[in-house]
Structure formats: structure tokens, C-alpha cells
N, C-alpha and C positions, 0 to 999 in steps of 0.2 A: 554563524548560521545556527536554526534553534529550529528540530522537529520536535514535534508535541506528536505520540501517538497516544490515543484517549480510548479510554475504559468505556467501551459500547457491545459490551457482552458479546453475542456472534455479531457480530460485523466490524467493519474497519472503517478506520477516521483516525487522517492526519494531516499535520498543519506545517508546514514550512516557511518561516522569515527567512530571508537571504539579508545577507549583509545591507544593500542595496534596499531594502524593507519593503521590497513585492512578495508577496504571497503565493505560494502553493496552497493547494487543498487536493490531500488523496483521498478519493472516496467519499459517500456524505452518509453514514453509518450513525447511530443512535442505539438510545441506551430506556426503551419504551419502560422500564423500571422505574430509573431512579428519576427519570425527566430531563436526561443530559442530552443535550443535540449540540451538533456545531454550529449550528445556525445563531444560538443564544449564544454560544459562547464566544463568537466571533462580535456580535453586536457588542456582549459587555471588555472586549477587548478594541474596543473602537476603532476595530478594523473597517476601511473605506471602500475594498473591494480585494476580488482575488483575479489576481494575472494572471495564474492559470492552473483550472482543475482538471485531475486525474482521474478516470475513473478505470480504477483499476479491472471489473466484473461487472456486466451488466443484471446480475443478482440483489434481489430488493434490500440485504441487511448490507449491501454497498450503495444504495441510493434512496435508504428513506428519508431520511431530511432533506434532498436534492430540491424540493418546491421551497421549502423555505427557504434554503439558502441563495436561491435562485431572483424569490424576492426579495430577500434582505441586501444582494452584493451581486453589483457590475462584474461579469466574468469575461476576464477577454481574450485566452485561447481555453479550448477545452479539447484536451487530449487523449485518447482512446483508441481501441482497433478497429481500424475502419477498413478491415478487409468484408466486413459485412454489409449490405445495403441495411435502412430501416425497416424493410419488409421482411427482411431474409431474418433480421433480431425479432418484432414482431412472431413469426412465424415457430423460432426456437423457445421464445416465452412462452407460448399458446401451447405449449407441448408441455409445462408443467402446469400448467390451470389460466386462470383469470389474470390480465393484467391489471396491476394495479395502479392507482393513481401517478405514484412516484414515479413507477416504470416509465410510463407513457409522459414525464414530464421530462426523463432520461432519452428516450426515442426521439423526442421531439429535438433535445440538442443534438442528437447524435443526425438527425437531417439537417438541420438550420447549420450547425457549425461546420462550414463546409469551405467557408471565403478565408483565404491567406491574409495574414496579419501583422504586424510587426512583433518579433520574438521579443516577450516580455525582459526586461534587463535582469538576472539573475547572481550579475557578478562572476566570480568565479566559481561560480557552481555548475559544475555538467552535468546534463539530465539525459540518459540515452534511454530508451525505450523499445523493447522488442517483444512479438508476438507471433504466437501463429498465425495462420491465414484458414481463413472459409474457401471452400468448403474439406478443405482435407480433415478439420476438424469441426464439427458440426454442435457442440456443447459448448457455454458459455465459461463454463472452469477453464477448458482448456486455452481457450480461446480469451486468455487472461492475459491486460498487458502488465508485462515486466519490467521495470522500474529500477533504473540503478541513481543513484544519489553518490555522483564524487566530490568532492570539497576538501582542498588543501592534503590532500595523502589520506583523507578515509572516505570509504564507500560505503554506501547503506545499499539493501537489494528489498523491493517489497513488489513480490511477485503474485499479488491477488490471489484466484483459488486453485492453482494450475494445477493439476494434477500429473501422476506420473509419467501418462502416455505423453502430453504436451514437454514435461521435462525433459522427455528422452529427443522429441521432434528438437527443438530450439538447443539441445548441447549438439549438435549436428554443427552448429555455425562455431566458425573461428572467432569472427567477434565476441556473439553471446561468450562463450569460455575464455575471452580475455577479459571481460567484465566478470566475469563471476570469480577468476583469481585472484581479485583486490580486493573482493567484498571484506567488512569489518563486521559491520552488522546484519544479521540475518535476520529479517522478517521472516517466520514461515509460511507457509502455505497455507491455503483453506484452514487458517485458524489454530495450525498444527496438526489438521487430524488427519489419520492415517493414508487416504487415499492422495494427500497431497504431500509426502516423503518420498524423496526418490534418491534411494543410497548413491547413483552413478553419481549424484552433483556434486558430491563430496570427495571425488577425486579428483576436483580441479578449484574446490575449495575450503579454505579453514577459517571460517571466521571465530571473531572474539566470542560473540556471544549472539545467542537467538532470543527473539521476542516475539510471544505470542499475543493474537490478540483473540481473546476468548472467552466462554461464559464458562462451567463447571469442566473437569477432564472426562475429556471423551473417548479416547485412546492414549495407549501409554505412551506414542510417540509425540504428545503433547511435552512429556517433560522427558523422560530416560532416554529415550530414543537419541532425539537432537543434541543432548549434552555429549556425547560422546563422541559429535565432531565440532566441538567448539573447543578455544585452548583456556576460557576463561576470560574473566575479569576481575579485580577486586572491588572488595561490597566494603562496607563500617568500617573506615579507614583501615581497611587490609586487613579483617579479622575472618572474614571468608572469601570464599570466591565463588562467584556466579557463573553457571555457562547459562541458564535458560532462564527468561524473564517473563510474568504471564502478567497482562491487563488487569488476570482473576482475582493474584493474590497480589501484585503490585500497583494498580491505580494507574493512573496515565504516568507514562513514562516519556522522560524528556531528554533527547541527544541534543548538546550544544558542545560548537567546536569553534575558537577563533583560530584566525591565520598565523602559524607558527607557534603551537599549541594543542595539546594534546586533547583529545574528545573527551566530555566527562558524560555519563548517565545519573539519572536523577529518578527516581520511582515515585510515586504520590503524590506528585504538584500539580 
């Protein structure tokens, strides 16, 4: 198994091969900079289509390349909280301004994708999935779905822009806090930044290491904060050790793990 998370400044974009060589796709984020989209990066990886996309946030720096990607590659589940109607999303957008083009091509699958499919083959990868529900929370942070990635004894967590209220609703469940005490790798929150740290998580979890994905520090819980519930990792053949990884200063960042074998990290590939 081989996730890519790629350097898209504020937003999020990542890529998962399963053993099995179907595709995930979390989020369709870009990098209006330096000209990096998934979209190109997927055509010059001669990828044929994606089994199935995540979308973590219905938030534009999580769906602006969503049109391209949509006509470049056959998607055949797409995955999301669908405790909201398209009107009731519609209705939450219009409350920070204008929809934008991408939004309304996100709206659009989040109506259309609604017929049952056959569950793409993933192998031994378990994807479980959980979120709050509309209307108890009415903002699209909160209302972030959460993403657990387990594969042969390590788990990734990539929990969109949840914020603290949402963290507190969802550690309510017995499941969610069985997943969250496996987690390896920690995705943080909204980017890292403040409003999406919620010290209770960390009572029922220690991961190795947190990766952010984001443009300059915005809060200090981007790097101080998060390393002090991480046990670590080693870096340049065991000459330091890393608890916090950032898009900023590390480039896309790549977890690959085979069966019966230890996960490595990779920064700038």
C-alpha cells in the first residue's frame, strides 16, 4: 500500500494504491502556486480511473480540482456525509458567499451519487468512515468525514477540518475510540491550526507521528503543540527523530507499507 499526501498549500490531496492497484483519492486540493493539481498528476501517472473518492470537507481548498478530475477519471463510489440533503449543503455554502464553480460540481455528485455499487476491491485495506450528522451540527468543519486507513497493523487517521466541538460529539462513540487507539499516523486537523486541536483525543491516543498539510504557520499548534503527543519516528538513518511533518517544509510526503513489514515515510517525492 503507497499513500501520497501532496504539498497543496491550504488544502488537502491524497492518493492511495492498494495492493490490488484501485485507487483512492482524498480530497481534490491544489496548489494555485506552483500549478500542481491531482488531476495532472494523476494523468502523468497513467492512472485509468479512481474507485473511490473521499471527500473529506465540502470546503473549496478540498474540491478545486474536483472538475478536472472528474473529467480526466471514471469515479466509481464517492464517499462523504450524507447526513445532509444537496440543498441543506447549498444552503450552508451561501452563508459564506458565492458558490463556486468546483462547489457546485461537488453538489452535483453529492446528489447523483446516491445508487449502491459494488465495493471497490481494496484488498486488505479497511476503510471505516465516521461523521457527525445535520442538523446537530450545522458547519461543514464539523461536519467533516473521518477517515481511518488500517493495513496489516498500521493505521492512518485523516480527519478533514473537524473541529473541537465535532471532536468532542464523535469521541462519544465506542467505535470512533477504538479506531482512534490504533491510529500510527496522525493527519491533523483543519491544516493543524488551532481551532482544530482537541487535547481529549489524546487520551485514547499516541501516534508515531503527525503530518500536516499546509501553507506558512499559522498557529503554534501547527508544530509544538501536536509533537508532544507523538512518541516519534526516526529521520536520516536514525540521526534525529521527527514527531511533526508539514507539506511546508517537507514536500509530498509518502507512507508505504507491505504485508509483514514495517511502514517507512518518505518526504519530497
Amino acid at each position: 500500500m503507497i499513500l501520497t499526501i501532496f504539498n497543496v498549500r491550504h488544502g488537502f490531496c491524497a492518493y492511495l494504491i492498494a495492493d490490488t492497484n484501485n485507487v483512492m483519492v482524498f480530497d481534490c486540493g491544489d496548489d494555485d502556486q506552483t500549478g500542481f493539481s491531482p488531476s495532472s498528476y494523476l494523468r502523468r501517472t497513467q492512472c485509468t480511473g479512481i474507485e473511490q473518492l473521499v471527500i473529506t470537507n465540502f470546503d473549496q481548498d478540498h474540491v478545486r480540482d474536483l472538475p478536472n478530475v472528474l473529467r480526466s477519471f471514471p469515479i466509481t463510489t464517492f464517499v462523504r456525509n450524507r447526513s445532509f440533503s444537496p440543498e441543506q449543503l447549498i444552503s450552508m455554502k451561501l452563508e459564506a458567499g458565492p458558490i463556486t464553480n468546483a462547489m457546485n460540481v461537488a453538489i452535483a455528485m453529492h446528489r447523483d451519487y446516491i445508487h449502491p455499487v459494488t465495493p471497490p476491491d481494496f484488498g486488505i485495506i479497511q476503510y471505516n468512515a465516521f461523521c457527525n450528522d445535520y442538523p446537530a451540527f450545522t458547519d461543514t468543519n464539523n461536519l467533516s468525514l473521518v477517515s481511518f486507513i488500517h493495513y496489516d497493523g498500521m493505521r492512518i487517521i485523516i480527519p478533514g477540518d473537524l473541529e473541537r466541538e465535532g471532536w468532542l460529539a464523535l469521541l462519544q462513540g465506542q467505535r470512533f475510540r477504538d479506531n482512534l487507539a490504533k491510529v500510527n499516523v496522525f493527519v491533523a486537523s483543519h491544516h493543524g491550526r488551532e481551532n482544530g486541536y482537541c487535547e481529549e483525543v489524546f487520551q485514547y491516543c499516541s501516534p508515531d507521528i503527525f503530518i500536516i498539510s499546509d501553507k506558512e504557520i499559522v498557529h503554534d499548534t501547527q508544530d509544538n503543540v501536536y509533537a508532544t503527543h507523538a512518541t516519534g519516528l526516526p529521520f536520516n538513518n536514525g540521526t534525529e527523530t521527527r514527531y511533526v511533518l508539514t507539506t511546508r517544509s517537507d514536500g509530498n510526503i509518502r507512507i508505504s507499507k507491505s504485508v509483514g513489514s514495517g511502514y517507512q515515510i518518505q518526504t519530497g517525492v
